[in-house]
C-alpha positions as a printed Julia matrix, in Angstrom:
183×3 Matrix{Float64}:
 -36.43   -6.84   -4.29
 -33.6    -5.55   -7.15
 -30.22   -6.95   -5.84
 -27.7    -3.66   -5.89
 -24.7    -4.98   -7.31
 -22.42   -2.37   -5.79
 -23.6    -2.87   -2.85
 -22.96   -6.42   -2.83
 -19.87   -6.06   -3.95
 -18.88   -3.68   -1.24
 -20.2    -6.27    1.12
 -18.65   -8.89   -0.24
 -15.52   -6.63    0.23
 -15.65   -6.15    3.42
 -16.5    -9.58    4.67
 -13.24  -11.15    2.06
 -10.71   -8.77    3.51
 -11.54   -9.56    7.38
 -12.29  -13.8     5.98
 -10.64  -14.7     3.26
 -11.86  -17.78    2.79
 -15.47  -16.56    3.64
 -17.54  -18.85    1.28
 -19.88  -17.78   -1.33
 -23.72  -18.63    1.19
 -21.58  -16.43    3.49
 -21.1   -13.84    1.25
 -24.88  -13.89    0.34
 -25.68  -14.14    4.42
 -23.49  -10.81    4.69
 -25.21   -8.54    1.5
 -28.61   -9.88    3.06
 -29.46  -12.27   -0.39
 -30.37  -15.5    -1.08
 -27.15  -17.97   -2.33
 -29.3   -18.24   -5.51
 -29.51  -14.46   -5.93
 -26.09  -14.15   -5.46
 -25.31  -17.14   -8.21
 -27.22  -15.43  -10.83
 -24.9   -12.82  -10.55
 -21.77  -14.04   -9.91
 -21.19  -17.93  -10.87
 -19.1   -18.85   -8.51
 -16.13  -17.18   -6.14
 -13.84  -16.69   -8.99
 -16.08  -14.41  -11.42
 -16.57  -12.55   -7.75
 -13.46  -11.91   -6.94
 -13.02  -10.88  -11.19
 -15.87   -8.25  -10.23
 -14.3    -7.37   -6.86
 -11.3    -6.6    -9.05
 -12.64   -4.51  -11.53
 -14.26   -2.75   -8.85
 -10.6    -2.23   -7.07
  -9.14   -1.32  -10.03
 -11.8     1.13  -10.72
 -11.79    2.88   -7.27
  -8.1     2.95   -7.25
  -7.86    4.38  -10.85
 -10.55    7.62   -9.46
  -8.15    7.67   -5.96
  -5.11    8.56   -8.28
  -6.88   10.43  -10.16
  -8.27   12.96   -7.22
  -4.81   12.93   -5.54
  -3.43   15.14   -9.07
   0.05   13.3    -8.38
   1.63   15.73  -11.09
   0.74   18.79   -8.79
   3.78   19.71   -6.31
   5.99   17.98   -4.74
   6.26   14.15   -4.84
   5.96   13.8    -1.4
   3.06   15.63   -0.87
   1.09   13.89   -4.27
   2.1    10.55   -2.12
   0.22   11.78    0.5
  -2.33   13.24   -1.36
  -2.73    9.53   -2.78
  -2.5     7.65    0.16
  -6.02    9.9     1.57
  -7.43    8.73   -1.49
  -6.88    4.99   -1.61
  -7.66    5.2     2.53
 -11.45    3.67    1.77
 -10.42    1.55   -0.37
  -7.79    0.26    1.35
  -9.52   -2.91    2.98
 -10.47   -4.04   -1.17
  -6.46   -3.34   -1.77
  -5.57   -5.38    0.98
  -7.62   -8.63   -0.07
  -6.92   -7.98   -3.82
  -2.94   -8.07   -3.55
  -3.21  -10.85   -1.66
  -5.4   -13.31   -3.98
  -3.25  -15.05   -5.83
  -5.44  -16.27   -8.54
  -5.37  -12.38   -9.96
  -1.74  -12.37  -10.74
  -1.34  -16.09  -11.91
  -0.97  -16.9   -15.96
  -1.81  -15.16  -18.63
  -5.52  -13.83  -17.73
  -4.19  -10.87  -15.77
  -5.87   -7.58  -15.66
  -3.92   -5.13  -17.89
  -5.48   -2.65  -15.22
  -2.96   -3.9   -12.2
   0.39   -2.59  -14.72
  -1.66    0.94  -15.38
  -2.15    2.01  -12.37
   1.49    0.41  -11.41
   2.7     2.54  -14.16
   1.3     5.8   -12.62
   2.52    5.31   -9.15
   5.91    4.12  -10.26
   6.07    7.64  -12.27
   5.29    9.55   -8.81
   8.2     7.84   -7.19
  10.13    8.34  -10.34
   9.17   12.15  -10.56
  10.44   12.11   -6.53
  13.65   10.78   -7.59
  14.27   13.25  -10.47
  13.38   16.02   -7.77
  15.78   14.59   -5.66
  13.04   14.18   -3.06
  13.34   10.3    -2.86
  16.44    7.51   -2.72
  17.93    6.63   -6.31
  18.85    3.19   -4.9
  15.56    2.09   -4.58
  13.22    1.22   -7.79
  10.01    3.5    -8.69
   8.85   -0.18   -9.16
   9.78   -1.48   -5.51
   8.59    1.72   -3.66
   4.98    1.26   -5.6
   4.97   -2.49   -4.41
   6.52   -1.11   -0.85
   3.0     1.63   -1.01
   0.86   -1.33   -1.89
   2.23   -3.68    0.92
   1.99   -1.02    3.66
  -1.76    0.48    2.49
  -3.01   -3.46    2.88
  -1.01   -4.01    6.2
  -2.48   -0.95    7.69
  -5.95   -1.87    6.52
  -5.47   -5.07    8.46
  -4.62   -3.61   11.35
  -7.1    -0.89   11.41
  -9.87   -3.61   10.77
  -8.52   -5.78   13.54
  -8.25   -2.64   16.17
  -4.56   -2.37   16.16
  -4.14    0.85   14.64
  -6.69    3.79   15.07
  -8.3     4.38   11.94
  -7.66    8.27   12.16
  -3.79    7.14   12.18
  -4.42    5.4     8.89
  -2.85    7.84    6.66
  -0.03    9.4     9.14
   1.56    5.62    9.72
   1.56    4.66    6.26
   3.39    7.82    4.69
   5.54    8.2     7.59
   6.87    4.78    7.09
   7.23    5.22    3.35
   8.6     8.31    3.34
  11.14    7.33    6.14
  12.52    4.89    4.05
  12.65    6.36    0.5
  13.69    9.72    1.62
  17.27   10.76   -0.06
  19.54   11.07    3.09
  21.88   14.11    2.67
  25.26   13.32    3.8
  27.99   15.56    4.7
């Protein structure tokens, strides 16, 4: 039987982002392969979690592409992004969170391109005068990152509905970087 490598990563996916420390025979266990089958593909957990983030930074690359962040206003292109990245979100959440990604020189120049494209939404908000001034196009992106992984936690752990996913996580964005007008 042909192992599908998607799949497997998807599996492996989903089982990292509920246990992070799941274990490579628990991995295999979970995409229904042998540890051996698994090994020929991946060498160990690290060249895994390398595939797991090329795979993230794949999906999340498409998710801004579909939400056409250039089109409107800010706001709505934040939206528009956040429905995107909503399946993905569970891969976001373990990938921000694994260290070994974002430690010496071996990181992925993929992670500061699609920072780079989100920071210019927030910065296109600001020019609009849709979003606060005060706060960095470079905080706000990390700020979208932090909340699309915290809701993905608590959707996967039945604290938030999953049909609230996308409401929760602009509201509370957009709460805090809207410009307050003061008179």
């Amino acid at each position: 039987m042909a192992m599908d490598r998607e799949q497997v990563l998807r599996t492996a996916a989903a089982l990292l982002s509920r246990k992070s420390t799941a274990t490579m025979d628990e991995v295999a266990r979970a995409a229904g392969i042998g540890r051996a089958t698994l090994h020929r593909h991946f060498a160990g957990r690290d060249a895994l979690v390398r595939a797991l983030e090329a795979l993230g930074i794949q999906e999340f690359e498409a998710a801004l592409d579909r939400a056409r962040l250039d089109e409107g206003y800010a706001s709505d292109g934040l939206r528009r992004l956040i429905a995107e990245m909503e399946p993905a979100a569970d891969l976001l959440a373990f990938l921000v969170t694994e260290n070994q990604l974002f430690e010496g020189d071996q990181v992925n120049e993929g992670w500061s391109r699609l920072d780079a494209r989100v920071a210019a939404l927030f910065r296109r908000g600001q020019e609009l005068g849709e979003f606060r001034i005060d706060l960095s196009p470079a905080w706000l992106t990390e700020a979208l990152y932090a909340l699309i992984g915290s809701c993905a936690w608590a959707v996967m752990d039945g604290r938030v509905a999953k049909k609230d996913f996308q409401y929760m996580t602009a509201e509370l964005l957009l709460g805090g970087a809207r410009r307050s007008v003061r008179t």
